[in-house]
py3Dmol code that shows the C-alpha trace and the ligand (Angstrom):
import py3Dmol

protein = """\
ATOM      1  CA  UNK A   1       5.060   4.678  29.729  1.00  0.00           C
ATOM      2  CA  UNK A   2       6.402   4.818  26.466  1.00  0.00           C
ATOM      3  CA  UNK A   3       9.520   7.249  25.372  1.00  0.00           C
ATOM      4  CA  UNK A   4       7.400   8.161  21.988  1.00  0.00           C
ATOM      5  CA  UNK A   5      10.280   7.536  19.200  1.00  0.00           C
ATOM      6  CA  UNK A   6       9.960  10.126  16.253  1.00  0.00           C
ATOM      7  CA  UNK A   7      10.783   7.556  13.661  1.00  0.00           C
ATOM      8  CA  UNK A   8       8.999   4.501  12.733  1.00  0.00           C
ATOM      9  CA  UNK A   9      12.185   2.364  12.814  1.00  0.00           C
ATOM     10  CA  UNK A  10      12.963   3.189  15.902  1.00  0.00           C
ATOM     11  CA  UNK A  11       9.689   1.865  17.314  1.00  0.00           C
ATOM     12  CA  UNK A  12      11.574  -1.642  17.194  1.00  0.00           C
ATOM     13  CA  UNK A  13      13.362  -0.555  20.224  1.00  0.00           C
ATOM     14  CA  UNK A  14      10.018  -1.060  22.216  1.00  0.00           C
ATOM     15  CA  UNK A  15      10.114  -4.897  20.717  1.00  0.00           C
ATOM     16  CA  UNK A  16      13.732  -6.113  21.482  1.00  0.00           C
ATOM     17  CA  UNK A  17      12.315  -9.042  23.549  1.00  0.00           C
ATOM     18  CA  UNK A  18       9.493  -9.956  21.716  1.00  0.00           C
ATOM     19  CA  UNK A  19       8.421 -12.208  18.957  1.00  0.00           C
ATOM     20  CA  UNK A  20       8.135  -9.417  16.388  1.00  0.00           C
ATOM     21  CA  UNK A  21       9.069  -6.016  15.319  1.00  0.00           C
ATOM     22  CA  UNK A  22      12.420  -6.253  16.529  1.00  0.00           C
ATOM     23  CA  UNK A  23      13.741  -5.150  13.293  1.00  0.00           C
ATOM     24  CA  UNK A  24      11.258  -2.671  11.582  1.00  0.00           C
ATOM     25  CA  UNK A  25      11.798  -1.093   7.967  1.00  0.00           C
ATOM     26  CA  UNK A  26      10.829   1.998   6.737  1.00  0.00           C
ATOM     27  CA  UNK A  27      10.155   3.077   2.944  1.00  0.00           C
ATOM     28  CA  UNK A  28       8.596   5.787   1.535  1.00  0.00           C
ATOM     29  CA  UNK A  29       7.205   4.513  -1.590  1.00  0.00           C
ATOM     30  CA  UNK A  30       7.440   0.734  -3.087  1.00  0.00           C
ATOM     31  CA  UNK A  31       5.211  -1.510  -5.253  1.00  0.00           C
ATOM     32  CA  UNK A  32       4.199  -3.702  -2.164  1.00  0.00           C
ATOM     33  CA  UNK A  33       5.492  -4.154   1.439  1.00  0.00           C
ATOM     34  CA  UNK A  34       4.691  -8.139   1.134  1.00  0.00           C
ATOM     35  CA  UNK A  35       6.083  -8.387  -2.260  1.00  0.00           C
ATOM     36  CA  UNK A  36       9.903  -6.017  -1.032  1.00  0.00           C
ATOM     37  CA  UNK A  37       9.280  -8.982   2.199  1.00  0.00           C
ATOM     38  CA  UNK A  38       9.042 -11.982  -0.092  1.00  0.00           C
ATOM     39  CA  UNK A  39      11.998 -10.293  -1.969  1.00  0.00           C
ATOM     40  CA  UNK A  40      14.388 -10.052   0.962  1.00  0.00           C
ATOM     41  CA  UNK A  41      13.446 -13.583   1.967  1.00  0.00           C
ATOM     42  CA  UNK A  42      14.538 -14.937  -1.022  1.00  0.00           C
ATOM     43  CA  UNK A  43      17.943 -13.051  -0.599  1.00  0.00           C
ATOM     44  CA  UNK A  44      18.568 -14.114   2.927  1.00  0.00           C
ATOM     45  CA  UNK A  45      18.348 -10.504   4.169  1.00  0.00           C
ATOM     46  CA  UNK A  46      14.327 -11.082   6.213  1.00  0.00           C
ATOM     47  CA  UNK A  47      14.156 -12.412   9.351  1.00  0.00           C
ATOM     48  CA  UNK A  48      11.939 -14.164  11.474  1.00  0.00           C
ATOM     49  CA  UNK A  49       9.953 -11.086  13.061  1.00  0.00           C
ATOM     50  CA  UNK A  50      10.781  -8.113  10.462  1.00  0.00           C
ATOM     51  CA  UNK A  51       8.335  -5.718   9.643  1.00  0.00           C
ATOM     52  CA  UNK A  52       8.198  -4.067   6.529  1.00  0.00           C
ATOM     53  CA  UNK A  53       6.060  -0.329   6.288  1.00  0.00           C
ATOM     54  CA  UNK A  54       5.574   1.736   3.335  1.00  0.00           C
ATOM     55  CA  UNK A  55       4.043   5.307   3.291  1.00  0.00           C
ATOM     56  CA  UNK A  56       2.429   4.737  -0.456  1.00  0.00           C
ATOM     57  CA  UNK A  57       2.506   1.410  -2.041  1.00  0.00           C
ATOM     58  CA  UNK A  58       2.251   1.929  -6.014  1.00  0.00           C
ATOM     59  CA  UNK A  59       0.858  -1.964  -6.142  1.00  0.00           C
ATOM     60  CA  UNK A  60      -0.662  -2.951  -3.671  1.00  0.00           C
ATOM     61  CA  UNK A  61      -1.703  -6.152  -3.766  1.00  0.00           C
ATOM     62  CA  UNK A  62      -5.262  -7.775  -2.173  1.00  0.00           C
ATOM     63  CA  UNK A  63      -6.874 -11.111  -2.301  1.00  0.00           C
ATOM     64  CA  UNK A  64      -7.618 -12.928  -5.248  1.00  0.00           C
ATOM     65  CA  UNK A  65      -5.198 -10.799  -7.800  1.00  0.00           C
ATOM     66  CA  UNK A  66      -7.093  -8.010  -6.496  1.00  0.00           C
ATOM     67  CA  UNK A  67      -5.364  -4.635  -6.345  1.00  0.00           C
ATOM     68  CA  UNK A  68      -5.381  -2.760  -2.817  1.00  0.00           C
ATOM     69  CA  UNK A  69      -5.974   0.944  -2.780  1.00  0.00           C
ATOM     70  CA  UNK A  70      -2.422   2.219  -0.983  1.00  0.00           C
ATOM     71  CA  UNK A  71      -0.800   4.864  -3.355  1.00  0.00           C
ATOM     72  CA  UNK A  72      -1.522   7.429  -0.715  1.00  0.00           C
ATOM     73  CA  UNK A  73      -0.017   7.641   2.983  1.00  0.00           C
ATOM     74  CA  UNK A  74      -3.244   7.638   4.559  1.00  0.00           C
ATOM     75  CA  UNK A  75      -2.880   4.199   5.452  1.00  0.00           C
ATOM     76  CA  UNK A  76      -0.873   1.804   7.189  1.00  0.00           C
ATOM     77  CA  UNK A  77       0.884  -0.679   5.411  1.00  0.00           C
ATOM     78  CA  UNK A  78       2.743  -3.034   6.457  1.00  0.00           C
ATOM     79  CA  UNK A  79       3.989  -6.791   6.107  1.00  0.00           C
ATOM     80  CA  UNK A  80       5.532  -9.209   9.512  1.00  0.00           C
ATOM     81  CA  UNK A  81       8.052 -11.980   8.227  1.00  0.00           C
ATOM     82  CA  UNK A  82       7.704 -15.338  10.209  1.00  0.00           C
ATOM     83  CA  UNK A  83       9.395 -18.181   9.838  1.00  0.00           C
ATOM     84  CA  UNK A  84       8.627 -20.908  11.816  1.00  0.00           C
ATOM     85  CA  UNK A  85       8.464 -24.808  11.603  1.00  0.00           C
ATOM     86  CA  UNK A  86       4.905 -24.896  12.989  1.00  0.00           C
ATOM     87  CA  UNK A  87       3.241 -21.475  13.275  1.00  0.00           C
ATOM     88  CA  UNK A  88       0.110 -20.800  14.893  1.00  0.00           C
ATOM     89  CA  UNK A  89      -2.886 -21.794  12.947  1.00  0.00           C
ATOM     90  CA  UNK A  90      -4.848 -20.700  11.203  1.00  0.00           C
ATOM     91  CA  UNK A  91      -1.927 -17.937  10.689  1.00  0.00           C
ATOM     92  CA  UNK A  92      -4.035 -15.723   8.827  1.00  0.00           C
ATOM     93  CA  UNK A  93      -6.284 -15.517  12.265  1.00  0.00           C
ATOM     94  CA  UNK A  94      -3.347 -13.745  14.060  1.00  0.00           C
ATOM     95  CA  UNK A  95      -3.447 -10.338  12.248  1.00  0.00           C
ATOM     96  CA  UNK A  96      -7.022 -10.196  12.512  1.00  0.00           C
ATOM     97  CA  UNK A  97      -7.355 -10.879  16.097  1.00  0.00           C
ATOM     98  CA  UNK A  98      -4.400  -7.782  16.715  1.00  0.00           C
ATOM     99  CA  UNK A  99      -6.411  -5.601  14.296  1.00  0.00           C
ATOM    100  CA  UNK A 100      -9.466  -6.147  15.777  1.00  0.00           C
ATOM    101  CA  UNK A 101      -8.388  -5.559  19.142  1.00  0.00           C
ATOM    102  CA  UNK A 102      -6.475  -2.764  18.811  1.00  0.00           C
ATOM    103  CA  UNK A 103      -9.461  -1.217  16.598  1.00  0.00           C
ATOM    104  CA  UNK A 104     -12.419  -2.379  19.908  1.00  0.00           C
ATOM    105  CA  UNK A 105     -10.164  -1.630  22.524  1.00  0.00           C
ATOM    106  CA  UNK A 106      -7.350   1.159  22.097  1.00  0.00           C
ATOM    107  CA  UNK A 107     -10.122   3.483  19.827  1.00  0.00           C
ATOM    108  CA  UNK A 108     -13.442   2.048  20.886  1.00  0.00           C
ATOM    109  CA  UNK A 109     -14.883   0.984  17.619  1.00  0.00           C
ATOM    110  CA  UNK A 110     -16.946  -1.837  16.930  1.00  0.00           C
ATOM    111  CA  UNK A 111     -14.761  -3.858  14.579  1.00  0.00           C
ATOM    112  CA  UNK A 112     -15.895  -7.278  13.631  1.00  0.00           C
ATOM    113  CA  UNK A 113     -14.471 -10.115  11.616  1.00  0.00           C
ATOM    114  CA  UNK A 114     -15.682 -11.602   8.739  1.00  0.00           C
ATOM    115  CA  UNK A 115     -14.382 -14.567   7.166  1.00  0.00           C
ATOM    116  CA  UNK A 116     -11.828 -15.614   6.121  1.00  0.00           C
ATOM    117  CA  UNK A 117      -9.422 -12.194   6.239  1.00  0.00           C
ATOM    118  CA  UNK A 118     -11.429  -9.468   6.460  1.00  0.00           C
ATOM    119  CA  UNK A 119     -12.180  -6.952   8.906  1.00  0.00           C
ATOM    120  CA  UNK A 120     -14.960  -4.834   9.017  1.00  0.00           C
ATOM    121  CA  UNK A 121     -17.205  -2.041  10.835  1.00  0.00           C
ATOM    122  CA  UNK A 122     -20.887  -1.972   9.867  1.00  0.00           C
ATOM    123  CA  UNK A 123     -20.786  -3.444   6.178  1.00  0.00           C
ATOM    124  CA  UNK A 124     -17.774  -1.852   5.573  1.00  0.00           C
ATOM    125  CA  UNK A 125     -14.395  -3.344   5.406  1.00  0.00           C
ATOM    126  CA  UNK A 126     -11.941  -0.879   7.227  1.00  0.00           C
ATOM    127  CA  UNK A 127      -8.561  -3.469   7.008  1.00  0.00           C
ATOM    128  CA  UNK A 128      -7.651  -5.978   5.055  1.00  0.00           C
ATOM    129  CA  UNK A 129      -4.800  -9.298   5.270  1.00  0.00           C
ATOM    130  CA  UNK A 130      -3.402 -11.149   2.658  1.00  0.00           C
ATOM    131  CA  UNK A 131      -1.100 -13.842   4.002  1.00  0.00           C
ATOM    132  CA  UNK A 132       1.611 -15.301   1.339  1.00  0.00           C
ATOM    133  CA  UNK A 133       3.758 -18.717   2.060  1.00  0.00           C
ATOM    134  CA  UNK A 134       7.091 -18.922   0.948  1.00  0.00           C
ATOM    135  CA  UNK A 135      10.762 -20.256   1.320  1.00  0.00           C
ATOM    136  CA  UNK A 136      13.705 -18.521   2.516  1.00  0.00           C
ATOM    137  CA  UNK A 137      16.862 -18.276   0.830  1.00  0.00           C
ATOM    138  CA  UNK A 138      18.244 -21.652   2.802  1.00  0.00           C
ATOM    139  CA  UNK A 139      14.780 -23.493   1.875  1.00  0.00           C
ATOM    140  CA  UNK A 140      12.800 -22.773   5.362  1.00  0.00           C
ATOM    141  CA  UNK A 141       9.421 -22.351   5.453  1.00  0.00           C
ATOM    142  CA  UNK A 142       8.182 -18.687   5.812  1.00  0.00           C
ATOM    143  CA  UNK A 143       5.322 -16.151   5.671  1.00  0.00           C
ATOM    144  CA  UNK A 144       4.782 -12.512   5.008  1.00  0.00           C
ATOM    145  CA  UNK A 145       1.708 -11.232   6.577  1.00  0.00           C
ATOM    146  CA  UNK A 146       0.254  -8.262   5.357  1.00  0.00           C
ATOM    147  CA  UNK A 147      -2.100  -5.656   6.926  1.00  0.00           C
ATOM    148  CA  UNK A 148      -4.023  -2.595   5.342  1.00  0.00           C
ATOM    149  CA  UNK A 149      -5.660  -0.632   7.958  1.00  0.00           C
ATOM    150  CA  UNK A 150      -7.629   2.182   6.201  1.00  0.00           C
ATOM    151  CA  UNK A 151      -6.714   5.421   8.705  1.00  0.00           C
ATOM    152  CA  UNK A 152      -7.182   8.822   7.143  1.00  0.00           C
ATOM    153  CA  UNK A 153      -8.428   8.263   3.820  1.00  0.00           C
ATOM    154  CA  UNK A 154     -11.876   9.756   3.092  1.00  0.00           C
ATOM    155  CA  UNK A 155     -12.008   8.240  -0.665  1.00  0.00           C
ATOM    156  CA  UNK A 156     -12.225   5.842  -2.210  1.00  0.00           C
ATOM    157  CA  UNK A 157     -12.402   4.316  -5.508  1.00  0.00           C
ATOM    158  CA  UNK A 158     -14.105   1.955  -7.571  1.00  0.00           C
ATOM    159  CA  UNK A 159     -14.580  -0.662  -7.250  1.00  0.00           C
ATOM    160  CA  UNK A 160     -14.413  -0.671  -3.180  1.00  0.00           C
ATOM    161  CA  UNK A 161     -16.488   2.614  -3.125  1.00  0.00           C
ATOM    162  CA  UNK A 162     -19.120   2.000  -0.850  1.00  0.00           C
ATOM    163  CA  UNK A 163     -17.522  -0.678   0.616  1.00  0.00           C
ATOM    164  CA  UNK A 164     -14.453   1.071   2.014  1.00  0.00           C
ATOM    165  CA  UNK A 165     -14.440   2.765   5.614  1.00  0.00           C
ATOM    166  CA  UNK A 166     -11.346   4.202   7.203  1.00  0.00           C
ATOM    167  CA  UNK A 167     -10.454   5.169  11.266  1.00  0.00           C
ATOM    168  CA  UNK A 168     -11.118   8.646  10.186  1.00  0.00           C
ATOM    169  CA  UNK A 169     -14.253   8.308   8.718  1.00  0.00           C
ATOM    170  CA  UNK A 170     -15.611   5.874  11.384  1.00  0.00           C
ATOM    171  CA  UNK A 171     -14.803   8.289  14.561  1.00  0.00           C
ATOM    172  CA  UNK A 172     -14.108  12.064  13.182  1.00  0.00           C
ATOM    173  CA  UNK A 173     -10.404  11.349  13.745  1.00  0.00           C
ATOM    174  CA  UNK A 174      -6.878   9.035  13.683  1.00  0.00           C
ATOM    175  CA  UNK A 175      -3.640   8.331  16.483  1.00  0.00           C
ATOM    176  CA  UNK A 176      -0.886   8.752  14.323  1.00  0.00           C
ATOM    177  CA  UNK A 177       0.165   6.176  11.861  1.00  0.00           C
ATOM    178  CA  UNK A 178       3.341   5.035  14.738  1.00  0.00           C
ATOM    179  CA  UNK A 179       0.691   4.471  17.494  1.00  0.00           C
ATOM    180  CA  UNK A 180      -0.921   2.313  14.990  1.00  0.00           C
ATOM    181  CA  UNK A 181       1.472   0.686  14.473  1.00  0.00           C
ATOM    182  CA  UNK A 182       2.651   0.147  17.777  1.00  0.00           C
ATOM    183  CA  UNK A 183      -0.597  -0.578  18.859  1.00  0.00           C
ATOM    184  CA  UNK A 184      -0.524  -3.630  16.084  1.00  0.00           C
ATOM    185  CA  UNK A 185       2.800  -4.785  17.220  1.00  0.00           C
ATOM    186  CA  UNK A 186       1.408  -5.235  20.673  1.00  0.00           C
ATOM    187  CA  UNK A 187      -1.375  -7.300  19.920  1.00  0.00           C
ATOM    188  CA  UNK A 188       0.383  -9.441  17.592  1.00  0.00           C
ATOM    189  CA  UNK A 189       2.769  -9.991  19.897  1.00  0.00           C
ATOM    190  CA  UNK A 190      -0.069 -10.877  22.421  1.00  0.00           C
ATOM    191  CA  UNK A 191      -1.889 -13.543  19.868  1.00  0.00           C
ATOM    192  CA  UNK A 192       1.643 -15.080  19.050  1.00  0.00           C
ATOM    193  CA  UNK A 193       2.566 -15.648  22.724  1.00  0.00           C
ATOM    194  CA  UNK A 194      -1.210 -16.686  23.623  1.00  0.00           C
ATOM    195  CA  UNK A 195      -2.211 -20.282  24.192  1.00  0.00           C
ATOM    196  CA  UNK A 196      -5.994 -18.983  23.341  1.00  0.00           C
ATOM    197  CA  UNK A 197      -7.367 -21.034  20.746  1.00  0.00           C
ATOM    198  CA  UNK A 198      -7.446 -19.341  17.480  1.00  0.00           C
ATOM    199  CA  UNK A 199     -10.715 -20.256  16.472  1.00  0.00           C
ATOM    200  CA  UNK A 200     -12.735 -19.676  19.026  1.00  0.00           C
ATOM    201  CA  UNK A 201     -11.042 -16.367  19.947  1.00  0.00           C
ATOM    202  CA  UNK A 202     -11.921 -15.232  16.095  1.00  0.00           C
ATOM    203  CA  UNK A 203     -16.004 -16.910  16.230  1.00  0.00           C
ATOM    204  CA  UNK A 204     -16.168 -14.330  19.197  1.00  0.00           C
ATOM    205  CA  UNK A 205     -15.394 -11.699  17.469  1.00  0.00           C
ATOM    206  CA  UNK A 206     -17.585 -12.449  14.438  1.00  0.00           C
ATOM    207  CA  UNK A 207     -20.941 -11.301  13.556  1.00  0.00           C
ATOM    208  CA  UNK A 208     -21.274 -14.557  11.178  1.00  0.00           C
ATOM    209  CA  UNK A 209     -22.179 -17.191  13.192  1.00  0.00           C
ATOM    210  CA  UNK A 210     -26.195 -17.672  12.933  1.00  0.00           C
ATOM    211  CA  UNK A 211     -26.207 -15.298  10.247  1.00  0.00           C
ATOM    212  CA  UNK A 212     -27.552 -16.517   6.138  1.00  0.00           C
ATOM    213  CA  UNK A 213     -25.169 -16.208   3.405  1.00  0.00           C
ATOM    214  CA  UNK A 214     -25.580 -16.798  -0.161  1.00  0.00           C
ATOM    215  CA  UNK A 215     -23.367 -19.615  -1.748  1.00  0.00           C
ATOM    216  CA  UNK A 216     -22.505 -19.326  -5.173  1.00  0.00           C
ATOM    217  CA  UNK A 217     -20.897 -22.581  -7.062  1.00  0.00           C
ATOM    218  CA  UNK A 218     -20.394 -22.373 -10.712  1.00  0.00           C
ATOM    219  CA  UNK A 219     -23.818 -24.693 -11.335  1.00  0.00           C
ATOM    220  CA  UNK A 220     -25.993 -23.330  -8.335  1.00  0.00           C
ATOM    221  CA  UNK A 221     -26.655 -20.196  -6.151  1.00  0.00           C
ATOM    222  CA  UNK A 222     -28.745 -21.123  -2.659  1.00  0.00           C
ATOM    223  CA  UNK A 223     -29.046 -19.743   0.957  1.00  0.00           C
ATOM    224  CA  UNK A 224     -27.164 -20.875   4.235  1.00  0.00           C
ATOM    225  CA  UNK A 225     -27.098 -20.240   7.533  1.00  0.00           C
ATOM    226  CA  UNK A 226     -23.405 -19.919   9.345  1.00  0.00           C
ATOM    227  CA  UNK A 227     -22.974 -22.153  12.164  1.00  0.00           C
ATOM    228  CA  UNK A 228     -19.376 -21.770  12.766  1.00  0.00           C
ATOM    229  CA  UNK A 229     -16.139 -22.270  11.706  1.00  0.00           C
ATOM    230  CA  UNK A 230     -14.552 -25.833  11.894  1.00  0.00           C
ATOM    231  CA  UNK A 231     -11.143 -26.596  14.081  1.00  0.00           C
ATOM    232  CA  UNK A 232      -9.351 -25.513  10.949  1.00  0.00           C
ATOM    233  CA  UNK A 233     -10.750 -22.318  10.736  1.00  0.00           C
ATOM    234  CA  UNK A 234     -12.999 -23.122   7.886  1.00  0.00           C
ATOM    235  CA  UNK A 235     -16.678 -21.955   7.506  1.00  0.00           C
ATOM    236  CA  UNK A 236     -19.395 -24.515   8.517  1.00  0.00           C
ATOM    237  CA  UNK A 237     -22.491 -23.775   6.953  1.00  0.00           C
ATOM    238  CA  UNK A 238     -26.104 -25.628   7.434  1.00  0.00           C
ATOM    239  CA  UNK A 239     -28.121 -26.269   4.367  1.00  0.00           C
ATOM    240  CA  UNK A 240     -31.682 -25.968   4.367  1.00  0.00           C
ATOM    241  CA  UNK A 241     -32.460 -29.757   4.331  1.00  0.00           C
ATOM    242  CA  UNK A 242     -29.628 -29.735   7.598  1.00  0.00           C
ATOM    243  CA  UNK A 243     -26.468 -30.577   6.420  1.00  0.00           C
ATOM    244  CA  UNK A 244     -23.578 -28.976   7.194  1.00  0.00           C
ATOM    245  CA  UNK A 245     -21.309 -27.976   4.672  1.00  0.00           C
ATOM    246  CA  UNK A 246     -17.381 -26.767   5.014  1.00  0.00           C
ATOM    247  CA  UNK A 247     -16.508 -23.752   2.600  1.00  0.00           C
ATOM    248  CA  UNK A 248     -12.821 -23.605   2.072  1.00  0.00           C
ATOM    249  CA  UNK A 249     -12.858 -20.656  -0.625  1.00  0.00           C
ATOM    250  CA  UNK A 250     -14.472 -16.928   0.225  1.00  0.00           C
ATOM    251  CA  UNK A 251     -14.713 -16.110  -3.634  1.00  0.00           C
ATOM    252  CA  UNK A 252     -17.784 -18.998  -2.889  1.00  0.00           C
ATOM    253  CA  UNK A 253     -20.089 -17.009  -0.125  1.00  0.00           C
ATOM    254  CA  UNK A 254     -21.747 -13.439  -0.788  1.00  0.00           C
ATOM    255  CA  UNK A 255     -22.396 -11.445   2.424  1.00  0.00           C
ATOM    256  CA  UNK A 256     -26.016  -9.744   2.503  1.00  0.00           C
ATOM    257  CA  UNK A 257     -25.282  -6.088   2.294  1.00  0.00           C
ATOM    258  CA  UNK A 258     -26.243  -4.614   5.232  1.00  0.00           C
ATOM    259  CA  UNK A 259     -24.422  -6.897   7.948  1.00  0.00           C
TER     260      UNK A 259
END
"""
ligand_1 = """\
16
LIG
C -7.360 -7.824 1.028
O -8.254 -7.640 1.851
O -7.620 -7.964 -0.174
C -5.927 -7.877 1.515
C -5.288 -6.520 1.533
C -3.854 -6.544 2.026
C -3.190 -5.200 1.844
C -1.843 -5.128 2.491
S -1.183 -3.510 2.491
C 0.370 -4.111 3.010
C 0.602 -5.413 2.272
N 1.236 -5.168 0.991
C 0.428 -5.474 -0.029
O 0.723 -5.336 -1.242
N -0.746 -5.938 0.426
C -0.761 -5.991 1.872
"""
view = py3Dmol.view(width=600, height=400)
view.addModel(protein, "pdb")
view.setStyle({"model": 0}, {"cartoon": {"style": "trace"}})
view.addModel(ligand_1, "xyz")
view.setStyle({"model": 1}, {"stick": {}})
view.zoomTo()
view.show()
């Protein structure tokens, strides 16, 4: 079915007519795919679609200010530009759902999401997204999406030590990094053209609904259970006494450890 290109940018011929990767860029080593995406944005050279991949990133950025563990190339890492007047929502849904997918149904593991951004097999987080907003150089609305998928790394360091899983150490081996990546690009593609509902298609996928978290506010800790997540894609939580309560922030909820 496919002609198997030998480069990563030519992989883009397999997207002409779709929504994205019909322009894909290849670097060996940069500080951060998003940050080079947010960077070419600005200078009116990203468009809507572009994919950015770096072998080794020497900063790559997480969540939160966090750093993300991608100075070797036993990952993939890579960043989709869109810019659209209304994208699909909750945006940061899309790369989950294609991760996911591509992780349950092209290599048969059991890959689950946990809120907001993460996803994870067992307790451990195997790929991560970190979705930034921005403007273009002519003042449109944009957003670079990036992925770390852990693939061949066997590793890792603190602080993520025991919290880290990769493709290689989940199932004794990895596709190449291009099948991957095609493999992304497919399902992305899928969730962007889908008229699924975001929401429910990500509860579905999650082990969190029904589940207790801890909630931790600067003047209290106390227990929850997870009932779902509200049309926004927030997390609804019930209380003890039976309220429900909508957590917008994940740096507020702790995730027992063995989930
Ligand atoms: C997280 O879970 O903290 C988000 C991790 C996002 C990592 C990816 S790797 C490609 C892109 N470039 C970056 O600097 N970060 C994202």
């Amino acid at each position: 079915m496919h002609n198997h290109p030998v480069n990563i940018s030519d992989l883009s011929k397999e997207f002409v007519h779709f929504p994205i990767g019909r322009r894909i860029r290849h670097e060996q080593e940069i500080p951060s795919t998003n940050s080079l995406a947010l960077e070419e944005l600005k200078l009116g050279r990203a468009s809507h679609g572009d994919i950015f991949v770096a072998d080794r990133q020497s900063s790559g950025r997480g969540q939160s200010g966090r750093d993300w563990q991608s100075e070797t190339d036993d990952g993939l890492w890579m960043t989709i530009v869109l810019m659209m007047d209304t994208p699909p929502q909750p945006l940061s849904f899309l790369p989950c759902l294609a991760v996911h997918d591509y992780l349950n149904t092209e290599l048969g593991l059991p890959a689950h999401l946990k809120w907001p951004n993460d996803i994870l097999v067992g307790s451990k987080k195997i790929a991560g997204i970190l979705v930034e907003a921005t403007t273009s150089n002519d003042n449109k609305p944009g957003w670079v999406i990036g992925i770390g998928l852990n693939l061949n790394r066997r590793v890792f360091a603190d602080p993520i030590k025991d919290r880290a899983t990769s493709i290689v150490l989940e199932r004794g081996s990895c596709p190449d990094r291009l099948s991957v990546l095609r493999g992304i690009i497919q399902r992305f593609n899928h969730w962007m053209l889908s008229d699924e509902n975001l929401v429910s298609a990500w509860t579905s996928r999650s082990r969190m609904p029904g589940r207790s978290l801890i909630i931790r506010r600067k003047d209290k800790t106390y227990e929850a259970q997870v009932v779902g997540l509200s049309d926004e894609g927030y997390l609804q939580l019930e209380l003890e006494d039976g309220r429900i309560e909508t957590v917008i922030s994940s740096s507020d909820i702790e995730l027992p450890l063995v989930y």
